[in-house]
N, C-alpha and C positions, 0 to 999 in steps of 0.2 A: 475452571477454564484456564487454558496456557494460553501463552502469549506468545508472539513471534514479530520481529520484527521484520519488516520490507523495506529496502530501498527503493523509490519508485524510479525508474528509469524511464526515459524519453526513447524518443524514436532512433536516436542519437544518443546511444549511451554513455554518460560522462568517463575520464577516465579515474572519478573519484570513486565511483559504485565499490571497485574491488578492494580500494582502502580504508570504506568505509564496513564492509562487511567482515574483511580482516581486522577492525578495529573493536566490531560488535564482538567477532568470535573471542579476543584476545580478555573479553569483560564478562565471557563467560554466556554469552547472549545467543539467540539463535534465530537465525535472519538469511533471506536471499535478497538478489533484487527481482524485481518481474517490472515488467512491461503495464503499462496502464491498463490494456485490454486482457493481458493477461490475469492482473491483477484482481479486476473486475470477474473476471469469473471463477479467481480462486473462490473469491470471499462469498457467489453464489451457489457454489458447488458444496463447500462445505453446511455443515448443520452450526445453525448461530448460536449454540451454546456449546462450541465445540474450540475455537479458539478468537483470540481479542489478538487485536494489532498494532502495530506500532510503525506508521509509517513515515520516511525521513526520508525529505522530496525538495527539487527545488519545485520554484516558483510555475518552470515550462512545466514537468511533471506532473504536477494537480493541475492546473491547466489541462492535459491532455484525459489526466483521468477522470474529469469534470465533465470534459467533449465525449466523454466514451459512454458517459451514465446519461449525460442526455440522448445523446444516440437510440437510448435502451429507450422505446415504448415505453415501459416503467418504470423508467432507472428512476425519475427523483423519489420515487414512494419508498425504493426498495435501497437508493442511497441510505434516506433519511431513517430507514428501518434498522438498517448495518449498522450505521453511526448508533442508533440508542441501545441497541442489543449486543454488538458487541463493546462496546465501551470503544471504540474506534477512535485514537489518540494521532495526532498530526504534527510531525514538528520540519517546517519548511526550514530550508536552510540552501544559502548558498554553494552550491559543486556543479 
């Protein structure tokens, strides 16, 4: 499985997203940012043993992508399914 990392962005995109992805690419890494909703349906669209993630959010951004699964009829089954299947890794940070 590859790995990819996401910066999660809000509605309001920080203006750290692009320094942070410039920072990923400079360590050899390979990451966009998306949107929460967007987000949510990369990781449904793809096949779960197809890539794992690494996402680097603040606080408002899981926040919205949390609002966005609940949303889903089934989001928390198919949250809770992402997180154990793809190894679904989270590191909140300040931007």
């Amino acid at each position: 499985m590859r790995e990819e990392a996401r910066v999660l962005t809000t509605a309001r995109p920080s203006s750290e997203s692009p320094k942070i992805e410039k920072l990923l690419a400079f360590f050899g890494l390979s990451g966009r940012s998306a949107a929460a909703e967007e987000f949510w349906a990369e990781i449904q669209s793809r096949p779960v043993d197809s890539t794992g993630y690494r996402l680097l959010s603040s606080a408002e951004g899981l926040i919205e992508l949390l609002a966005t699964v609940q949303r889903d009829s089934d989001g928390i089954r198919r949250w809770s399914e992402q997180i154990q299947e793809r190894n679904l890794q989270l590191a909140a940070a300040a931007f």
